[in-house]
C-alpha positions in Angstrom: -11.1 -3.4 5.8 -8.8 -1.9 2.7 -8.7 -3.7 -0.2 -5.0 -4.8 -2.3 -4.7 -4.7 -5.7 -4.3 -7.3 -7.6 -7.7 -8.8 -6.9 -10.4 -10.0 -9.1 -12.6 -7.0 -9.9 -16.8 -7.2 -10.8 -17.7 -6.3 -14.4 -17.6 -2.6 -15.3 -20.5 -0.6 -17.6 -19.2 1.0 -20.2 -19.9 4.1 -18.3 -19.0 3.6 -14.3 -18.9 7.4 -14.1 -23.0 7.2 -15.1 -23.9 3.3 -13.5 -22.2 3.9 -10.4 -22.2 7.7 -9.8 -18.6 7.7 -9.6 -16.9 10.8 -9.0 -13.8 12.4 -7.8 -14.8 14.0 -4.4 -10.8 15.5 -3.2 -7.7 16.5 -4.4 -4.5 14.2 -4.3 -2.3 14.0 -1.9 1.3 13.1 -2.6 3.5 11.8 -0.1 7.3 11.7 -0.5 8.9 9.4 2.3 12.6 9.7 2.7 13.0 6.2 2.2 10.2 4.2 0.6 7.8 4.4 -2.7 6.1 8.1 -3.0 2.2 7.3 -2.6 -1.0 9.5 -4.4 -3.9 9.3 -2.2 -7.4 10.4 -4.0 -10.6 10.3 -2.3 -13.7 9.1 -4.1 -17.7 8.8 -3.7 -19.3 5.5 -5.5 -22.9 3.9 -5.1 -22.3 0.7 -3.3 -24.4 -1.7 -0.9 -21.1 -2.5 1.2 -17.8 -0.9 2.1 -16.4 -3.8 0.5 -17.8 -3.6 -2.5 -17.5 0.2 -2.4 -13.6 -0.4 -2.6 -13.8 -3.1 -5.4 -16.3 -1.1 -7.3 -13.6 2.3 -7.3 -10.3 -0.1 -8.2 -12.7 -1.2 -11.2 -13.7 2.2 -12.4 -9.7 3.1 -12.2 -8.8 0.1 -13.8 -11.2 0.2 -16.7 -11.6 3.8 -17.5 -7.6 5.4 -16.4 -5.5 2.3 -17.3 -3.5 3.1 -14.4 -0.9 1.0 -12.8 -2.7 -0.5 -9.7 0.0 -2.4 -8.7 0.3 -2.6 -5.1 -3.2 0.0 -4.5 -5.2 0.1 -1.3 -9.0 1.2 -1.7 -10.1 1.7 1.4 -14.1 3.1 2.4 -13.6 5.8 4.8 -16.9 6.7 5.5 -20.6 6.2 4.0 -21.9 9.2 1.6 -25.4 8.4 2.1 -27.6 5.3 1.4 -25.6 2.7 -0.8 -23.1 5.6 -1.2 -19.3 5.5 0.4 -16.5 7.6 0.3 -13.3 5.8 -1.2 -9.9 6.6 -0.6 -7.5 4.9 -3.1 -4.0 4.9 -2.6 -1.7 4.4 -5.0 2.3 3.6 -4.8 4.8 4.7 -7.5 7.1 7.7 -9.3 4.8 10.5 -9.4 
């Protein structure tokens, strides 16, 4: 089930990228609707126990090491990656 930004978020390491294996795994995607916020969509691989926490864990390492605007941001875990390991997709509405 996606996860919305705002929510409350677990503590991040000073280094997500190293505690979590967190890593870029795709390019983004932009989608421009005719009517409608223009979305980013970035896929992302993260060591997790749970899809759930696969998607909290990625709006975390965004949050803490990008300082992007999350405002209205759907993390959703498309897939596992292997053990404890999920594929995120994180979508994220705004002016790109």
């Amino acid at each position: 089930m996606p996860t919305d930004y705002p929510v409350t978020l677990p503590p991040v390491s000073d280094d997500p990228e190293t505690a979590w294996r967190a890593q870029r795994v795709g390019d983004t995607v932009f989608e421009r609707p005719d009517e409608g916020w223009p979305s980013a969509t970035t896929t992302f691989a993260i060591d997790a126990s749970s899809a759930a926490e696969a998607e909290l864990r990625v709006l975390a390492w965004i949050h803490h090491s990008y300082e992007d605007d999350l405002r209205q941001a759907t993390a959703t875990a498309e897939s596992p990656a292997g053990p404890d390991r999920w594929h995120v997709s994180l979508r994220i509405l705004g002016e790109f």
